[in-house]
N, C-alpha and C positions, 0 to 999 in steps of 0.2 A: 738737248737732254737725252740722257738711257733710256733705249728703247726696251720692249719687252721683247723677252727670249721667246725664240721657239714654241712651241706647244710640240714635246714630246711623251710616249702614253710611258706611263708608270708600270712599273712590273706590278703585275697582280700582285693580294697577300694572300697569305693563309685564311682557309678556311677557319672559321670563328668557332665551331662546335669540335671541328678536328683539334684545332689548338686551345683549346680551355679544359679538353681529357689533359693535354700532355702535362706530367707530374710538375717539370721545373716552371712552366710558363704558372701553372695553379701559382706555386710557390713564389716566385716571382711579382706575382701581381697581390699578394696577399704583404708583400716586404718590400716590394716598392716605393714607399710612401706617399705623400700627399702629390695629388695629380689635378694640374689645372682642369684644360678643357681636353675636347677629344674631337679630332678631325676627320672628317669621313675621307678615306683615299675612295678615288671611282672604283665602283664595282668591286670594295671591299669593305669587310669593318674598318672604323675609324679606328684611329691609334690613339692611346690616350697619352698625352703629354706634360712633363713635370713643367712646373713654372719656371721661365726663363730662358726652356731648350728653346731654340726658333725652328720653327718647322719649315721646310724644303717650299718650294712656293711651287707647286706640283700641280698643271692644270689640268682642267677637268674637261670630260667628252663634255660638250653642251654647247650652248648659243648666247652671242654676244649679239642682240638688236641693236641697232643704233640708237636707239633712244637711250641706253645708258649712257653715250659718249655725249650728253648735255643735261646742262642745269634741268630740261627737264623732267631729270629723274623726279626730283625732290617731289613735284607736283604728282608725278606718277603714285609714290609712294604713300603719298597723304591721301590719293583716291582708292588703295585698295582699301579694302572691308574692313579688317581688323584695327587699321590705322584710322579709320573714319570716327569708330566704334570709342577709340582710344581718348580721340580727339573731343567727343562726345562727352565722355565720361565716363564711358561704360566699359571700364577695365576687365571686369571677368569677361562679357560677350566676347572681348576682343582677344583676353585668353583664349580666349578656345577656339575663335575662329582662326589666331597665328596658331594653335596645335593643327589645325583641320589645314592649312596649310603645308605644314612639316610632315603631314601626310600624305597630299598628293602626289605623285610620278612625278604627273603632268606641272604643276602649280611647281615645283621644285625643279625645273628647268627653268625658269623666268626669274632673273637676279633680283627685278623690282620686286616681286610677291614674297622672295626669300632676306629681303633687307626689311620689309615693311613688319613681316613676323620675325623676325628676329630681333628687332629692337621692340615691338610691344613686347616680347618675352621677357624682355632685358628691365620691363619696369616691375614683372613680378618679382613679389617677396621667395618666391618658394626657390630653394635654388638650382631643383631639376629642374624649372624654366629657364631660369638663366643659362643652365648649361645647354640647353634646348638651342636658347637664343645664340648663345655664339656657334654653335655648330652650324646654324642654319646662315648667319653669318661668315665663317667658314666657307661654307659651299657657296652662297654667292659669289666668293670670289674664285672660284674655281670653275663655275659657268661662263664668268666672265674678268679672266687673268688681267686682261689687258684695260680696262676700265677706269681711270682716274676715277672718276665718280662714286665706283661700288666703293675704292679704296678710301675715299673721302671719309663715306658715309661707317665704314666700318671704323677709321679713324676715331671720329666722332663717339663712338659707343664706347669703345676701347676707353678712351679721356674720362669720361662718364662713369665709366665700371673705376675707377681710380686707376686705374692699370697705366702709369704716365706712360713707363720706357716701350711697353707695348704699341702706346698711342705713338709715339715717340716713332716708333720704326715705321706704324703703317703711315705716316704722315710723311715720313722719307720715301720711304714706298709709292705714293704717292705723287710724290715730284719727280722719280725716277720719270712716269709717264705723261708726266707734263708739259703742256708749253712753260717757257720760261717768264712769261706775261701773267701767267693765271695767278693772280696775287690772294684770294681768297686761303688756301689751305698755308701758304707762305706765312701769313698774318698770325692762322688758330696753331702754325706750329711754332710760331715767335713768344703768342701770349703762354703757350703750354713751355717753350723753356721759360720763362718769365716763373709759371707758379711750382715751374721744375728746380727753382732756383739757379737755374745755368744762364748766369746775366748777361754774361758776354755773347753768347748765343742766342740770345735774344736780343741785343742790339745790335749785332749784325744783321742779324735776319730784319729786322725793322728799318735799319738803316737800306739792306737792298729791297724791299718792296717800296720804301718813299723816294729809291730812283725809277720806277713803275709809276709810280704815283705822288710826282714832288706838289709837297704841300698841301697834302689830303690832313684837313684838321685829325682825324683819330686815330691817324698812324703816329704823326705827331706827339699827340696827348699822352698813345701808349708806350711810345718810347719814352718819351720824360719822367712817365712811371716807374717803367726799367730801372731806365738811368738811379732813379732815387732806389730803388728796392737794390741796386747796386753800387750804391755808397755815396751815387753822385746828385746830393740832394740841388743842392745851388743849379747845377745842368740841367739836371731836369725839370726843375720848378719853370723855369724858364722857356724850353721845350715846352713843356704842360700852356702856359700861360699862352705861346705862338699860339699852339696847335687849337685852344679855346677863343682867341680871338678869332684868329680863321672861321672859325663855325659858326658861331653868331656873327659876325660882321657882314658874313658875305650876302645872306644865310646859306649854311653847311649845314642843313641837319643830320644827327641821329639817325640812325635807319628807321627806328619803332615810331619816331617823331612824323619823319618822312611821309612811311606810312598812311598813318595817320591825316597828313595833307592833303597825301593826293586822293586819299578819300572825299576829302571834302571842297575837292575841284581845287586845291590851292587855296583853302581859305586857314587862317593861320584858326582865324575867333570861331570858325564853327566845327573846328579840330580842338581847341580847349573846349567847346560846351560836349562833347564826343567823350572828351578824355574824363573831363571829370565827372559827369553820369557814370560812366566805367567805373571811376573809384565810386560813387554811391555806391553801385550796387557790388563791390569789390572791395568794402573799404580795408582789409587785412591784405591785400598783395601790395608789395613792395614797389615790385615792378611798374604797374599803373602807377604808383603815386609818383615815381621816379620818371615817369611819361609823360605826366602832367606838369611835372614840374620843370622837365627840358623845355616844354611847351611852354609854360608863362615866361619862362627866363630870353627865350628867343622875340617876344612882345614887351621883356622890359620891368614885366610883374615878378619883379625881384621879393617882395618882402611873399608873397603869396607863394611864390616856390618855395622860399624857405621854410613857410609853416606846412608844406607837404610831405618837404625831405624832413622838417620835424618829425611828422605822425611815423613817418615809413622809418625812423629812427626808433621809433616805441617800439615796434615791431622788429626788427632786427638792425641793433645797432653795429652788427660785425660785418656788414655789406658794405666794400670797398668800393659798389657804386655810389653811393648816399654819398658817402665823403667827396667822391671824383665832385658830382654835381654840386653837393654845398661849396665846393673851393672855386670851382667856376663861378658860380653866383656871388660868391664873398667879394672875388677879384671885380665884378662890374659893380659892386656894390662899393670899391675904392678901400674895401677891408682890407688891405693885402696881407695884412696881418695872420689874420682869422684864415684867409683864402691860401698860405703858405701850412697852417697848422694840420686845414683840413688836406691838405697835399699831402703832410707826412702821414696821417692816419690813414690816406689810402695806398700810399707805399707799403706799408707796415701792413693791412691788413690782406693786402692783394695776394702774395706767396700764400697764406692761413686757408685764401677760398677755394680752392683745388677740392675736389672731390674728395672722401674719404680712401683710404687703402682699402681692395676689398680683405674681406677677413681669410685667415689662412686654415678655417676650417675650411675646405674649398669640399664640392659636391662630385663623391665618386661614383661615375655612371652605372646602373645596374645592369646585369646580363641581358635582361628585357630589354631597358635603352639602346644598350651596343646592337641588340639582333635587330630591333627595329630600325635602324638606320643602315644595318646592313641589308635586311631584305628590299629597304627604298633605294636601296644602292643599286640595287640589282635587275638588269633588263627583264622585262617577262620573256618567256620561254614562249616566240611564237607558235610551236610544235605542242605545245604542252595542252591544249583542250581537242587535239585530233585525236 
C-alpha cells in the first residue's frame, strides 16, 4: 500500500490582525459564502474552507507516540475525562471538559486527548462546538499524519456528521496507510458505499475482504444485502441465508452477542439472563432488544426472539436491523417465505439509515474563535518573561 509522504514545514500565513485591516480580504470574507469547517495551519490562523474544496494534507510540528499505531487507541480514548464524563452521561461536564482540552498547549499535542474532545464536541447541539470538534479533529491529524488509527477515528465522525463523500475520502485516506490485511476500515468503507448507494463498490469491496476473511458469516450477510439494495434480490437472498447459517450453526456470533458471552465465562443461558435484565431496566432501546434476541435465536428460542424484535418493532419500525434478525429467525423457523419478505424490507430500508445531511446553514467561526486558535497555535516566547 501508499506510504505517507514526507513531513514537510508549510510556509507560514499571514498574520490574522494584519490581514482582517486589509480592505479586499474584510470584503472577501464578508462575500464568500457559506464556509464549512476551519483548519488550523501550524503556527498560524486556520483557513476557513468552503464545502467540498479538500484541503492539502499538511503536517503538523508534533508527536506521533506509538500507541496511536494500535487498536489501543480506542481504549485510550474512552479513559480520558471528557470521554468517561460522556459515557456516564454527563454531556455538559464532558462539554467543557473537551473545551478545557482545546485549550491546553500541552493537552493539544497528544492526538488521543484531541480525538477524545473532538468527538464529545461533535455530540453537541450548539454548532460552535461542533465546529470546535472538527478542528480539534483536524489537528489530531496533523500531530499525527501518518496514523491509520487517528484517520479511522476521524473517518468515523465524518460518517456520523452525515458528511459521506468526506467520510468517503478519510476512509481512502485511510487505507492509503494501511496493511492490506486490516479488514476493519475495508468493511465500514464497503457498508458506507452500500448507504452511499455506490453498489458496485460495495460489492467489490466485500467481495475483497471475504478473501481476507473467506466465509466470515457477516461479511457474507452484508454482501447479500448489497447485492439486494443493488437489484440482485434472488443473489443476495441467498448469500444472506449462507452467510446466517454460518453463524448460528457453528456458533459465529454477533460481536455485542459475543461480548456478552465472554462475559459470562461462555455461558450462552447466563448471557440471556444478563441481556434480558438489560432490556428490563432498558425496556425502550432497540439495540438490547435486538441483543437479546440474537441471543435466544443462537439457543433455538425462536418464538421469544420474535416477540423482542416485536417490542423493538414498536419502537422503531424503520431499523433495518429488526428486519436483518426477524429474516434470520423466519429462515430457522422453515418460514422462508416471511424470512425472504423480511430480507427485502431490510434491503430497502438499509440505504434510508445513513445519517442525516448536515444542514447548509453551516457555523461561521467568529474572530474570537479564529484568534483563539491562533494564539494556541503559537509557541510561547521563551524570552518573553525575562
Amino acid at each position: 500500500m501508499a506510504k505517507g509522504k514526507g513531513e514537510d514545514s508549510p510556509p507560514a500565513a499571514p498574520n490574522l490582525v494584519k490581514e482582517i485591516l486589509c480592505p479586499q480580504l474584510f470584503l472577501a470574507m464578508i462575500c464568500g459564502g457559506a464556509f464549512a469547517y476551519t483548519v488550523a495551519q501550524p503556527l498560524s490562523i486556520p483557513t476557513v474552507t468552503a464545502p467540498g474544496i479538500k484541503k492539502a494534507d499538511v503536517p503538523d510540528r508534533g508527536v506521533n507516540p506509538s500507541n496511536i499505531d494500535s487498536d489501543k487507541i480506542f481504549a485510550q480514548i474512552d479513559a480520558v475525562d471528557a470521554m468517561v464524563l460522556l459515557n456516564k452521561g454527563e454531556k455538559e461536564k464532558a462539554i467543557q471538559a473537551a473545551l478545557e482540552i482545546g485549550k491546553s498547549r500541552e493537552k493539544r499535542k497528544d492526538p488521543v486527548q484531541l480525538l477524545a474532545a473532538g468527538s464529545v464536541l461533535l455530540t453537541s447541539d450548539s454548532k460552535q462546538y461542533k465546529w470546535k470538534g472538527n478542528t480539534l479533529l483536524e489537528k489530531a491529524e496533523r500531530v499525527a499524519p501518518k496514523s491509520r488509527y487517528v484517520k479511522l477515528v476521524r473517518a468515523r465522525e465524518l460518517y456520523k456528521q452525515g458528511r459521506m463523500q468526506d467520510a468517503i475520502d478519510e476512509y481512502q485516506a485511510c487505507l492509503n496507510l494501511s496493511p492490506e490485511d486490516w479488514v476493519t476500515p475495508r468493511l465500514e468503507l464497503a457498508n458506507l458505499f452500500m448507504m452511499n448507494e455506490e453498489g458496485l463498490k460495495a460489492i467489490d469491496m466485500f467481495k475483497e475482504v471475504l478473501q481476507l476473511k473467506p466465509e466470515d458469516p457477516r461479511i457474507l450477510k452484508r454482501l447479500g444485502i448489497t447485492m439486494a439494495v443493488n437489484s440482485d434480490h434472488k443473489g443476495g437472498f441467498e448469500k444472506f441465508i449462507e452467510g446466517s447459517r454460518i453463524e448460528y450453526d457453528k456458533p459465529d456470533y454477533n460481536a455485542e452477542v459475543q461480548t456478552l458471552v465472554d462475559k459470562n465465562a461462555g455461558l450462552v443461558e447466563s448471557a440471556i439472563n444478563d441481556a434480558r435484565a438489560d432490556v428490563e431496566k432498558n425496556p425502550d432501546s432497540v439495540k438490547k432488544r435486538i441483543t437479546l434476541a440474537r441471543l435466544l435465536i443462537s439457543v433455538n428460542r425462536l418464538n421469544q426472539a420474535k416477540e423482542q424484535l416485536g417490542e423493538a418493532q414498536k419502537r422503531r419500525e424503520t431499523d433495518p436491523e429488526i428486519h436483518e434478525v426477524l429474516a434470520e429467525c423466519n429462515y430457522r423457523m422453515k418460514l422462508s417465505g416471511d424470512a425472504e419478505a423480511e430480507f427485502s424490507t431490510t434491503a430497502r430500508l438499509e440505504p434510508l439509515n445513513k445519517p442525516a445531511a448536515p444542514s447548509t446553514k453551516v457555523y461561521l467561526p467568529t474572530w474570537e474563535d479564529l484568534h483563539e486558535e491562533e494564539v494556541l497555535e503559537k509557541e510561547p516566547d521563551p524570552n518573553a518573561d525575562k
